[in-house]
Every structure is written in structure tokens, then in C-alpha cells.
N, C-alpha and C positions, 0 to 999 in steps of 0.2 A: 648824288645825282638828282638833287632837288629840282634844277634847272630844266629838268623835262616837264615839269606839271608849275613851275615857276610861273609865266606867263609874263615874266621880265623880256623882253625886246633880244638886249644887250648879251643878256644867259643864253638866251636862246641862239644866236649870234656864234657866241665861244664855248657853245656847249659846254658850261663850266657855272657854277656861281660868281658871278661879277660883280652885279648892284648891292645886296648885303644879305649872305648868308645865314646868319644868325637870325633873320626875319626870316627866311623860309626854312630854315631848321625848328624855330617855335611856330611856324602857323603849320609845319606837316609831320612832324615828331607825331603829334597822336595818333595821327591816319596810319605811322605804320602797324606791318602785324607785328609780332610779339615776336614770330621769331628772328626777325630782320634789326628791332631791336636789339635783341640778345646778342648777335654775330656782332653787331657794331661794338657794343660793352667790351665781348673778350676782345673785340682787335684792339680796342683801344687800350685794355690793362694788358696785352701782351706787347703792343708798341712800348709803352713803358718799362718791362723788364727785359723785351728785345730776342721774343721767342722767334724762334725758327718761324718759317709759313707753315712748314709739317706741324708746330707742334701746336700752334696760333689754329689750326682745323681742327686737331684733334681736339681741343678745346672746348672748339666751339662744337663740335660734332658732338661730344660731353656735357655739356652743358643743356642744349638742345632734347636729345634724349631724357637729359632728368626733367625739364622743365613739361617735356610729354609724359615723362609719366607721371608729375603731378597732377598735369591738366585731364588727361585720359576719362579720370573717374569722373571730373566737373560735367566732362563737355557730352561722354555716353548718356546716363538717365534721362538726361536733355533733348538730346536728338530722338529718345525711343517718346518721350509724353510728345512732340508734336505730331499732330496728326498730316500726312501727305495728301488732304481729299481737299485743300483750298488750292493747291499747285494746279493752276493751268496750261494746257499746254500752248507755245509760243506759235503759234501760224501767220505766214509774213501774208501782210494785205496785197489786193489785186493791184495792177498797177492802174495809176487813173488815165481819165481820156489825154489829161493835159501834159503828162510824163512821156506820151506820143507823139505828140504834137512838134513844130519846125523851136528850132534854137534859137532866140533872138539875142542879138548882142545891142549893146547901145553904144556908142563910142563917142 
């Protein structure tokens, strides 16, 4: 489902990869997360030996699991050394004079 952040015309169109997949496979492969990766891996080595759906989840459900609890130990000491006192809080701006103002079309 590249073809949502694709910004191809034609993708966008047939909601589908159209113009060439494999160019937005290498330019958004890395932006996935890790475990969106990992679910693509097993479907793809269980499409090959032609597991069930049930067994193609369970897999990946296995899979996932381990790869958390490898990651578990990385990603805690991590999260407790940053400090939360540069977090801002988000307060949306006032609206301006001109956000009030008549709607002008041009045609």
C-alpha cells in the first residue's frame, strides 16, 4: 500500500502501485517500522511453503513477540535516561483577524 504516500497521480487513481513499484518499495522500505517489516518477511516465506492464514499469524504473532523481547531491554534504559522537562505542551493558536474575514474566490 505504497500508493497512499506514493504521490504518483495514476497510483493514486487505481489505488494500487501502477507507475513502478519497486521505486517506491526502495524509497519507503526504510521508513517502515520494524514490525511491519517483519509481518511482510513471514507472509512472504509462508506464501512460499503455502501456510494456512491461521498458521501465516501465528507466525508472525511468534515472530514479533521474540523480536520484542529482544528489543524490550534496548529500547527501557533508553526511555528512563531521557529527561520529559524539554516536552512542551501543544496549545493551538488564536484564530487570526484574517481566518474571519468574507471568502474570496477568483474565477
Amino acid at each position: 500500500m505504497f500508493w497512499k504516500a506514493c504521490g504518483h497521480k495514476k497510483c493514486l487513481r487505481a489505488r494500487a502501485c501502477v507507475v513502478d513499484g519497486k521505486d517506491c518499495f526502495d524509497r519507503f522500505w526504510p521508513l517502515l517500522p520494524e514490525e511491519i517489516k517483519i509481518s511482510i518477511r513471514i507472509e512472504i516465506k509462508a506464501a512460499k511453503v503455502r501456510l494456512s492464514p491461521a498458521e501465516t499469524m501465528a507466525d508472525i504473532e511468534r515472530e514479533l513477540a521474540r523480536w520484542r523481547a529482544t528489543m524490550a531491554p534496548r529500547v527501557a534504559p533508553q526511555a528512563m535516561t531521557e529527561p520529559a522537562s524539554h516536552l512542551q505542551p501543544i496549545v493551538p493558536a488564536a484564530p487570526s483577524s484574517c481566518a474571519l474575514g468574507p471568502r474570496l474566490r477568483v474565477l
